[in-house]
Structures are given as structure tokens and as C-alpha cells.
C-alpha positions as CSV (number, residue, x, y, z in Angstrom):
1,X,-51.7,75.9,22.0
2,X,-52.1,74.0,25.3
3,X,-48.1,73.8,27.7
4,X,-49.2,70.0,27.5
5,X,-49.4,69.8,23.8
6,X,-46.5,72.2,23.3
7,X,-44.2,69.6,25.8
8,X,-45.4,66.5,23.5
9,X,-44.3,68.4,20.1
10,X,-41.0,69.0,22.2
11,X,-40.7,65.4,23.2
12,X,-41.5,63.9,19.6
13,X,-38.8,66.4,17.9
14,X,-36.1,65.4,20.2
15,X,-36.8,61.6,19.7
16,X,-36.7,62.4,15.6
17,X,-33.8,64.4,16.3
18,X,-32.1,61.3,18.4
19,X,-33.4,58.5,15.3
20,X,-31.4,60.6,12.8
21,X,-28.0,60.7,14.7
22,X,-28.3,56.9,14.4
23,X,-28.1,56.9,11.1
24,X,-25.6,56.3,8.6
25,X,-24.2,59.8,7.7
26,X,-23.9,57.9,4.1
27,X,-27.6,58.6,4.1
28,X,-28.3,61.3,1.2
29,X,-31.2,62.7,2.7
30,X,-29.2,63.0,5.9
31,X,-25.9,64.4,3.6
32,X,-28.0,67.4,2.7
33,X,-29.3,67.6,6.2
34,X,-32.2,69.8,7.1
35,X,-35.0,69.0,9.2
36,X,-36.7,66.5,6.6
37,X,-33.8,64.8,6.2
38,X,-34.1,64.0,9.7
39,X,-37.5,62.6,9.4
40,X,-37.4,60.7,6.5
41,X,-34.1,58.8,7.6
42,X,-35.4,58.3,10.9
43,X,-38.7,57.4,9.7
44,X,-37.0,54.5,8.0
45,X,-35.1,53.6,10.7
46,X,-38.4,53.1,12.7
47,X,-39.4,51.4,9.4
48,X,-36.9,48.7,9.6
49,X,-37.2,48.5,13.5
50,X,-40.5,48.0,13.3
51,X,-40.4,45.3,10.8
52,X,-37.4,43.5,13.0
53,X,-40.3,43.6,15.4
54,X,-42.5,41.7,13.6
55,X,-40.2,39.2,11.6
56,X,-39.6,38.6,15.7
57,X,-43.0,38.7,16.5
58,X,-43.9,36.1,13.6
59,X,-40.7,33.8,14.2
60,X,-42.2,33.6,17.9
61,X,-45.5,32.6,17.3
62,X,-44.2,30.2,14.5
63,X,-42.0,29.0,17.0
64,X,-44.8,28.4,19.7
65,X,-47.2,26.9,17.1
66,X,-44.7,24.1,16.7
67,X,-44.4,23.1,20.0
68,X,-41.0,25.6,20.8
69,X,-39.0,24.6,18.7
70,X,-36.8,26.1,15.8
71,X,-37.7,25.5,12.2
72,X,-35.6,22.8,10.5
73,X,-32.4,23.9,9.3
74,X,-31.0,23.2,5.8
75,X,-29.3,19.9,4.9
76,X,-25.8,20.4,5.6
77,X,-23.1,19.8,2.4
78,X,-22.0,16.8,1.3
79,X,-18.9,16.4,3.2
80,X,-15.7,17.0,-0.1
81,X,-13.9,13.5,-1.1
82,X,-10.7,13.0,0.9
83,X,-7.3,14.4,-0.9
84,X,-5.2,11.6,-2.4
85,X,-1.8,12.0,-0.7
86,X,-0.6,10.0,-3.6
87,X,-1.0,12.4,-6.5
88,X,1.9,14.3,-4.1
89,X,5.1,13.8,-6.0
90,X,7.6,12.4,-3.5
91,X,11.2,14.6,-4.1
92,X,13.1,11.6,-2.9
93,X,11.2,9.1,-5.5
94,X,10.1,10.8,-7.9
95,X,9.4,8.1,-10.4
96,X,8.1,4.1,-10.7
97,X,12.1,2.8,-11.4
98,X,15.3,3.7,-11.0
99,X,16.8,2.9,-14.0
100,X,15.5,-1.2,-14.5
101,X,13.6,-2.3,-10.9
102,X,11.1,-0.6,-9.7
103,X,10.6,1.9,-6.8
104,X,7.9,2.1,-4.2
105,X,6.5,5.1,-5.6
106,X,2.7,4.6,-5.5
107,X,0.8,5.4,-8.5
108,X,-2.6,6.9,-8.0
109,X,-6.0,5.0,-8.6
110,X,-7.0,5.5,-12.0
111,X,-4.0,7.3,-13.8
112,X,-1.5,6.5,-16.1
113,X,2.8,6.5,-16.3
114,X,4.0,6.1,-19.3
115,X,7.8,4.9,-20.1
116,X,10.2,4.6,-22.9
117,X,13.3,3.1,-22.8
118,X,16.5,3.1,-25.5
119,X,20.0,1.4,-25.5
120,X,22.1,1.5,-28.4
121,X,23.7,-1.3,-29.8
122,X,27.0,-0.3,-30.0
123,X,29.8,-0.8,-27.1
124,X,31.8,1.7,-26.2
125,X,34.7,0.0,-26.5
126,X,34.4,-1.2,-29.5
127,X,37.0,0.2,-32.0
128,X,39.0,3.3,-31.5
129,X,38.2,6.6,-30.3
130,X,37.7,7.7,-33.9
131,X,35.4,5.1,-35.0
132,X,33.3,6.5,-31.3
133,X,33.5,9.6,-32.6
134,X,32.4,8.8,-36.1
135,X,29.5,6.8,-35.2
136,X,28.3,9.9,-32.5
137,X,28.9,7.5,-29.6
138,X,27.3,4.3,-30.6
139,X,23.9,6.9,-30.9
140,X,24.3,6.3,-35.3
141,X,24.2,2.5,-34.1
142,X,20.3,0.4,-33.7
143,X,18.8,0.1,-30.2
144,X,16.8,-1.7,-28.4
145,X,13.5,0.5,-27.4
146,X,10.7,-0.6,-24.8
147,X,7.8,1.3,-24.3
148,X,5.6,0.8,-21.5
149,X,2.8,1.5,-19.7
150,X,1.5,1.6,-15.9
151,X,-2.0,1.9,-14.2
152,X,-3.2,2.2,-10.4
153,X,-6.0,-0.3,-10.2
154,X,-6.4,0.2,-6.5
155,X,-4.5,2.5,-4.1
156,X,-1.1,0.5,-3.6
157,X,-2.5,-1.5,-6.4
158,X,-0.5,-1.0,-9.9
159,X,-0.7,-3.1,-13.1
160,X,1.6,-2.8,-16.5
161,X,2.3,-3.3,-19.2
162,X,6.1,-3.2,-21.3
163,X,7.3,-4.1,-24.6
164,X,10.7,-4.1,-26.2
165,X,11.7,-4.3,-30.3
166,X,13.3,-7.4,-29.6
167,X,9.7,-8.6,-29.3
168,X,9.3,-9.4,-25.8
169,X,6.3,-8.6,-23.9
170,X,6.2,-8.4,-20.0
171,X,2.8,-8.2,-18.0
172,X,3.7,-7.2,-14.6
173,X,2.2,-5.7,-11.3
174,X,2.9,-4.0,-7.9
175,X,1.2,-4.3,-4.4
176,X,2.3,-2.2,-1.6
177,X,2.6,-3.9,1.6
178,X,4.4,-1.6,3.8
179,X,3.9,2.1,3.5
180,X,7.2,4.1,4.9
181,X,6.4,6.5,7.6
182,X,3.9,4.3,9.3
183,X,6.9,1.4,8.7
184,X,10.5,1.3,9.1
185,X,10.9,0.5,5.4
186,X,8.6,0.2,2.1
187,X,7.7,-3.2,1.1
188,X,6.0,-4.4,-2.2
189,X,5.2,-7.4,-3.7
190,X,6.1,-7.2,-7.7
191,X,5.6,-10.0,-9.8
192,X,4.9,-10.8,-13.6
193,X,5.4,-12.5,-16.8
194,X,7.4,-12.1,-19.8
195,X,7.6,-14.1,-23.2
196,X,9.2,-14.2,-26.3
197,X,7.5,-13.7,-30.0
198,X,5.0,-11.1,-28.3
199,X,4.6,-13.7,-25.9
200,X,4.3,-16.5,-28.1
201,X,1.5,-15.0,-30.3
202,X,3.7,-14.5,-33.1
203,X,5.1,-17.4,-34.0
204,X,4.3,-20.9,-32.8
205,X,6.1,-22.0,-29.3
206,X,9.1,-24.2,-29.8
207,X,10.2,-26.8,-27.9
208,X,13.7,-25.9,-28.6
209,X,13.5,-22.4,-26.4
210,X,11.6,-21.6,-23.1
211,X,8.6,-18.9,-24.4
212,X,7.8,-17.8,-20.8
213,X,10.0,-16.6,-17.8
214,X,7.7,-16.2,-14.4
215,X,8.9,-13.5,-12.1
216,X,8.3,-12.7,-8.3
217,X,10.3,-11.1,-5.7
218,X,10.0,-8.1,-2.5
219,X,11.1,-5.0,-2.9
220,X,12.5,-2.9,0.4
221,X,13.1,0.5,0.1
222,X,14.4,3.5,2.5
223,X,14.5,7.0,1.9
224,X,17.4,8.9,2.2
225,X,15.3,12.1,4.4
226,X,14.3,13.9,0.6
227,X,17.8,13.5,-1.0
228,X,16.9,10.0,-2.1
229,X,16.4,6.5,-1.9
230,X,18.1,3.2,-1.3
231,X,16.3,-0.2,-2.8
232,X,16.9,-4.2,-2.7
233,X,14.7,-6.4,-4.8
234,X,15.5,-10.3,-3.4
235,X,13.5,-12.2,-6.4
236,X,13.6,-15.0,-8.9
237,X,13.4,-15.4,-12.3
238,X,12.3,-18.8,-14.4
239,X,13.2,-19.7,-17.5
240,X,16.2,-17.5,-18.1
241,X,17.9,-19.7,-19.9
242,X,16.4,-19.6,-23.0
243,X,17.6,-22.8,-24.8
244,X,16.0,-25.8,-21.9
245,X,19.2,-27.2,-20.3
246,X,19.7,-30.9,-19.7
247,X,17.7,-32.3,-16.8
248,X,18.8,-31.5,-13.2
249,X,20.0,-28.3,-14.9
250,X,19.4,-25.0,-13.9
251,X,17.3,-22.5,-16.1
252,X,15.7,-20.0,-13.2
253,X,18.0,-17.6,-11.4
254,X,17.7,-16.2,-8.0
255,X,19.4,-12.4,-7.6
256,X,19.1,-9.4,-5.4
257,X,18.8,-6.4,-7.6
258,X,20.4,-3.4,-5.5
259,X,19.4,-0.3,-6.5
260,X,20.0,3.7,-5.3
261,X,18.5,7.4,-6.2
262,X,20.3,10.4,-4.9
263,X,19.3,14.1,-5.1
264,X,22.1,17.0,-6.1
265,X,19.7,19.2,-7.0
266,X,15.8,20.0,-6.6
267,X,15.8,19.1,-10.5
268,X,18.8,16.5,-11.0
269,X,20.1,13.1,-9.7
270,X,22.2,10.3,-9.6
271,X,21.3,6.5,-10.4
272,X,22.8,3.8,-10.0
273,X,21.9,-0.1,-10.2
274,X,23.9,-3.7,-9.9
275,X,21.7,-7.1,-10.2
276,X,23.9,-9.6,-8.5
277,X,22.7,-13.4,-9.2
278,X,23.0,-15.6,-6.0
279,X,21.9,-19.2,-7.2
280,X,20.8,-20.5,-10.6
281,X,21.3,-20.0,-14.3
282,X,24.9,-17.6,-14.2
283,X,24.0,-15.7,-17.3
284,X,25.6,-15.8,-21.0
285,X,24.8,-14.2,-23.6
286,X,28.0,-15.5,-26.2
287,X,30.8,-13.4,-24.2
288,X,31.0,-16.1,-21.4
289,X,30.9,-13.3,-18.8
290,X,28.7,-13.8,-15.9
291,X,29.6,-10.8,-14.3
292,X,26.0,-9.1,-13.4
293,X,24.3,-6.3,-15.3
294,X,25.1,-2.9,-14.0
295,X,23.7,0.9,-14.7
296,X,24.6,4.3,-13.9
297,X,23.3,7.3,-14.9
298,X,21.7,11.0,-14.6
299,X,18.7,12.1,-14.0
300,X,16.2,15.5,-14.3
301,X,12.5,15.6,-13.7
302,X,10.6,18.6,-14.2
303,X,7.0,18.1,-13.0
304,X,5.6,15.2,-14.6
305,X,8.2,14.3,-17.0
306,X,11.7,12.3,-16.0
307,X,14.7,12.3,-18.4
308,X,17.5,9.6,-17.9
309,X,20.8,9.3,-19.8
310,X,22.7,6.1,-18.4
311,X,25.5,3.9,-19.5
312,X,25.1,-0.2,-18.6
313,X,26.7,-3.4,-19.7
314,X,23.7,-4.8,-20.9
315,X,20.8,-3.8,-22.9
316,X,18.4,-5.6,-21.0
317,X,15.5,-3.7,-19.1
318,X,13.2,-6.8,-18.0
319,X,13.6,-9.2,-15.4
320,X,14.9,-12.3,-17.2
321,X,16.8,-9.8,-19.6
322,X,18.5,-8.5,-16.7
323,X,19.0,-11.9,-15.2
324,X,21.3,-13.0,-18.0
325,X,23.8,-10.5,-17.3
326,X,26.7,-8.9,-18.7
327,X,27.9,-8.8,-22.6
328,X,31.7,-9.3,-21.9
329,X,34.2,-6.7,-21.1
330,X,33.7,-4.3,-24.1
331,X,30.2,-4.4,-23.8
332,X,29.2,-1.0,-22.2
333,X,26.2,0.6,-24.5
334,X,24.9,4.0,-24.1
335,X,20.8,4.8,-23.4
336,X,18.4,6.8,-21.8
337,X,14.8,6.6,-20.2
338,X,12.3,9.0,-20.6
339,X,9.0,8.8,-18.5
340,X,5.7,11.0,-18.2
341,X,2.7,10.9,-15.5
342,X,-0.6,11.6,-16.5
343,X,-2.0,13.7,-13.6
């Protein structure tokens, strides 16, 4: 053998030698080592440098052939739909109402609150403490039950529907104005329409009663930080008298209904509501009180679901029910709300 072909062996074992370092001791020719392994994994590492070289080659001369520039790159994603902050349930108003008037809670676009309400008939103070007892605490007496419904037409944008067993049927709706946060206070529009008889579908109207009672008013609200909320609803209410009055009468009422929510625990709250009347129809329902309705109760929510028990002087729960007032001084009457969100 020639020194010049002995010193090219030399040089070509060294540079296998070198290409097998390289590699990934993972290798399991190179885990048995010997001087094959050493060729075959550094005779694929050449492999897969050589083909870098011509996937480079070939992207280059593509590259030239169109004028020097890259190849189109893929369509990029549709960009994901924007999260609806109002799905978030607020800790400080966690639900459409306090107890009668409604909150500035928004309601998302597209879902669905369902409420019931229930007040028994009997007072509290009616009878003795025995006869209480006897009759569970007015819960062995009838009620008065609504059940309603609420749905976001629009963000800001809510629409409902409510029905007591006295047969009364309110339409109603809700448009946010102000948005607390980027405003001092939350404002909404509410406004609706309630009438006797399942709104006079029942039976035909008489002229001896007013079917219909109009509603429309602003409601302000303010959070207390996340321990709660404070509320006033200026509105009026038409047709509250039910009988028509003489002319030059009044049978609307104008009120503020004042209204609070405040947090003791993450789970559990206190309510409380008063619907003074300022002008208008004073409210009697056969006691000759016109004092204004009142409510107070307790509240716990866990998730979507809200559970009331409250004690009021009334058992109205719709505008013009509320409007009328008071029962007279006995007339306290246990209930409770119960409300679930569909999302």
C-alpha cells in the first residue's frame, strides 16, 4: 500500500470516528459499539445531512423559480368568538331581583332564568301562638304562587314573562343603559304590562274593573365593592286601582321602590325591600292601611340556583300588586323565592 493511500484510509476513519461521537448514545447500534456501529450510525447521520442538503437545495431553487420569494403560508385560524363577561356570575348580584324589583344583573343573550315565587295566605298574627303552631306557620294555609320566566334577547336586552294563581299575567322587559364600572351607577330602563283574567283572555273585560295596569320606571343601582348592592326603582304604575274611580280621580301611582342585597357569607345574604308611594292611588286592599309593602328575608345561592325565605306585608310580587300596599297591621305572611339559571 502507497503512504498516500494509507494517510487517506487514516483521514476517512477519523472523520467516521468523529460522525459517530455526534450521535445519540440512544443509538442501538452505537449502544453495542464496535467499529460498525460507528459506521452505520454515522452513515446515517451523513444520510440525514445530506438530505437537509437537498430539501435546502430544492427549497432554493423553488424559491428562485418564483421570483425569491417564500411559498404561501397556510391560512391562519379563524380568530375564537369573544368570551361573554356576562355568563360571569356577579358575587354582589347574584340574581335578576331582590326579592320583588329587579336588579341590574344582565342576563346573557340567548339563555333562560327561571323563577318561582310563594306567599302563604295566612298572617302571622292572626290568632294565637298555638293556632301558628298548629297551622306550621301559616305554611298548612293556601298561597299565592307565580312562576316566571326571563330571556336575553340582546346583550343588555331581557324580555319576560310572570304569572301568578291569582290569574294575573305580567309581560315585562329590561334595557341596560348604564353599565357600572364604565359609570358611576347602573341604570336600566324596565317597563311592562300586567292584566287581570290571564290578561283578559279568560273572561270578557268589564267595564266595572281596570283589566290592564301599564308600568315604566329607571332603575339605579350601586354595588357595595362584592358584599352587595343598593337599588332605587323611581316608576309608575297605571290602573292600580282596580274598581275605575270617579273622574278627576286617581287610579295610577307613582312610588320609589328602594331595595338592598348584602353578603355575610360567600353562600348567604340578607334582603330587604320597602315600596314607598309618592303621588297617586294610596293603596287598599279592605284593611284601609296604606302603609307601603315591605320584605325581608334570607338568601343562599349555590351556582345557578338561589333559595329565598322572606316575610312581607303583602303578597303581591308585580308592579301594580306591589303598588296597592299593605294588608293592615296583622297582615305579615310568610314565603320564599326560588330561582335557577340555565347556563
Amino acid at each position: 500500500m502507497s503512504p498516500a493511500r494509507g494517510l487517506a484510509l487514516v483521514a476517512l476513519s477519523l472523520a467516521v470516528a468523529a460522525a459517530a461521537r455526534a450521535e445519540d448514545l440512544s443509538c442501538p447500534f452505537v449502544a453495542r459499539g464496535g467499529r460498525g456501529a460507528a459506521l452505520a450510525c454515522g452513515g446515517t447521520a451523513v444520510a440525514a445531512t445530506t438530505s437537509s442538503w437537498l430539501e435546502d437545495a430544492g427549497g432554493a431553487a423553488g424559491a428562485g423559480a418564483s421570483g425569491g420569494q417564500a411559498p404561501a403560508s397556510a391560512p391562519a385560524a379563524a380568530a375564537a368568538p369573544a368570551y361573554d363577561t356576562d355568563l360571569d356570575v356577579d358575587p354582589a348580584e347574584p340574581d335578576f331581583v331582590v326579592v320583588d324589583m329587579p336588579t341590574n344583573a344582565r342576563l346573557p343573550r340567548h339563555r333562560l332564568a327561571f323563577r318561582l315565587t310563594h306567599r302563604f295566605s295566612r298572617a302571622l298574627g292572626a290568632g294565637d301562638a298555638g293556632d301558628l303552631a298548629s297551622d306550621f306557620f301559616g305554611f298548612d294555609s293556601g298561597a299565592q304562587i307565580g312562576l316566571g320566566l326571563r330571556f336575553g334577547l340582546f346583550r343588555g336586552t331581557q324580555l319576560g314573562l310572570y304569572r301568578t294563581s291569582d290569574r294575573t299575567i305580567l309581560l315585562h322587559a329590561q334595557q341596560a343603559l348604564l353599565r357600572e364600572g364604565r359609570a358611576p351607577l347602573g341604570l336600566s330602563l324596565v317597563g311592562g304590562v300586567e292584566g287581570l283574567d290571564n290578561l283578559g283572555l279568560s273572561e270578557a273585560p268589564s267595564a266595572q274593573a281596570h283589566q290592564f295596569s301599564p308600568s315604566v320606571g329607571l332603575l339605579l343601582s350601586r354595588r357595595l365593592g362584592s358584599r352587595g348592592a343598593v337599588y332605587a326603582l323611581p316608576q309608575w304604575v297605571g290602573n292600580t286601582r282596580t274598581v275605575p274611580s270617579a273622574p278627576g280621580a286617581d287610579d295610577g301611582s307613582l312610588l320609589v321602590s328602594l331595595g338592598a342585597r348584602l353578603r355575610l357569607t360567600k353562600a348567604m345574604s340578607l334582603l330587604g325591600e320597602v315600596h314607598p308611594r309618592l303621588a297617586g292611588y294610596a293603596g287598599n286592599l279592605g284593611s284601609g292601611d296604606a302603609d307601603p309593602l315591605a320584605t325581608f328575608g334570607v338568601e343562599w345561592t349555590v351556582g345557578g340556583h338561589a333559595f329565598q325565605l322572606d316575610v312581607s306585608n303583602a303578597l303581591g310580587t308585580t308592579p301594580a300588586q306591589v303598588a296597592r300596599g299593605a294588608q293592615g297591621a296583622e297582615g305579615w305572611f310568610l314565603g320564599f323565592n326560588l330561582s335557577r339559571k340555565f347556563y
